[in-house]
C-alpha positions in Angstrom: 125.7 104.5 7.3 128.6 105.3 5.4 129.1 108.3 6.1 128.7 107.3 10.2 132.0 105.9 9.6 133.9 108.5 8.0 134.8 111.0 10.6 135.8 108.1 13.0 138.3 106.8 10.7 139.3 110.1 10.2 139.9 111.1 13.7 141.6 107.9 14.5 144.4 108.2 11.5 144.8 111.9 12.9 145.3 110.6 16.7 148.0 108.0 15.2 149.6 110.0 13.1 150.5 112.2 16.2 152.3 109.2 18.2 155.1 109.6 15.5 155.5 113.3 16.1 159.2 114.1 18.0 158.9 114.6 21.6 159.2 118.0 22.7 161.8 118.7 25.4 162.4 121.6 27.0 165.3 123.9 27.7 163.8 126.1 30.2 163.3 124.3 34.0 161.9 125.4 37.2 163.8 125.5 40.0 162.1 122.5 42.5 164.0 123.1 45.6 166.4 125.3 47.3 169.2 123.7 49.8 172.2 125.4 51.8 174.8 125.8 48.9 172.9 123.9 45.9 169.5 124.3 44.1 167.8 121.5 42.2 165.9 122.1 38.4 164.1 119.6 36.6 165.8 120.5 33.1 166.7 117.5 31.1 170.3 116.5 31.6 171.3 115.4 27.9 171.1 119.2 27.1 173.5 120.3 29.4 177.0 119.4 30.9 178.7 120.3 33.6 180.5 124.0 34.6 177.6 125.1 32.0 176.2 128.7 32.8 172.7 129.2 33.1 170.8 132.3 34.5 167.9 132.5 37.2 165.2 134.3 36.2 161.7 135.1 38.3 158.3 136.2 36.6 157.2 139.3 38.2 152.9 139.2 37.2 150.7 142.2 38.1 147.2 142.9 37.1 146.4 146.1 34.9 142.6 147.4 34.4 142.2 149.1 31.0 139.1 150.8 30.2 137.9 149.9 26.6 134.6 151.9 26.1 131.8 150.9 29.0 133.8 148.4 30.1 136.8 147.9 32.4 139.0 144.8 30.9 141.6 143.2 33.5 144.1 141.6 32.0 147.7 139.9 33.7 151.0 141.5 32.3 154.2 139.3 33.1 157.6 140.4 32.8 160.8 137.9 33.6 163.4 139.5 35.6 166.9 138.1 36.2 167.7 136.8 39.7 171.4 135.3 39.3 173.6 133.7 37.5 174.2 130.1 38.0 176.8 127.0 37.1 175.7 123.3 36.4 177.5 121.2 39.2 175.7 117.4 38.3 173.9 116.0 35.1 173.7 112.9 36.5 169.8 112.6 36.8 168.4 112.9 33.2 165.5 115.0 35.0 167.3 117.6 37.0 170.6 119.3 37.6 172.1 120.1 40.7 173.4 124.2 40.4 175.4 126.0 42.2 174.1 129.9 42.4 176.9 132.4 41.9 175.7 135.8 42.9 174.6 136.1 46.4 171.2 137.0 45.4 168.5 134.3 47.7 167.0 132.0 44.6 163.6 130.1 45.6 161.3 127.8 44.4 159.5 128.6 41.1 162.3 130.4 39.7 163.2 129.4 36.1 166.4 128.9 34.4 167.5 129.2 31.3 170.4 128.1 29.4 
């Protein structure tokens, strides 16, 4: 019965134990939406100030077929291409900057930024 017991309490020390881990927070964002002169990014604002430069990067994914003895294997390759560079404008939401793009290259939705 013993024994029952032992991976239970085991599992539930392991499950606490991970509460006090630091949060992870991220330095790379997406870009959410796209106005007239400004674009939005959910990207943390206590990592960033103001007239900061970040870059705009897309991830251009295409599928590639290899053939591995009888067998065809498909397999996605992903490369990250630059779009533009960028310039913080707001930090004022802790969730999202407002950036200002400036190259006129057209920067949508699902672009990423990093810093």
């Amino acid at each position: 019965m013993k024994h029952f017991f032992a991976p239970l309490s085991f599992s539930a020390l392991f499950l606490l134990g991970c509460t006090s881990l630091p949060r992870h927070e991220h330095v790379v964002g997406d870009v959410r939406s796209v106005g007239s002169t400004n674009v939005v990014a959910c990207l943390e604002g206590r990592k960033t100030q103001e007239g900061q430069k970040v870059e705009v990067f897309e991830s251009v994914c295409k599928r590639a077929a290899y053939q591995k003895r009888w067998a065809k294997i498909a397999r996605t390759e992903c490369v990250d291409k630059k779009v533009a560079d960028a310039q913080i404008l707001s930090t004022k939401n802790p969730h999202e900057v407002i950036l200002k793009v400036l190259t006129q290259v057209k920067v949508e939705a699902g672009n990423f930024i990093e810093l």
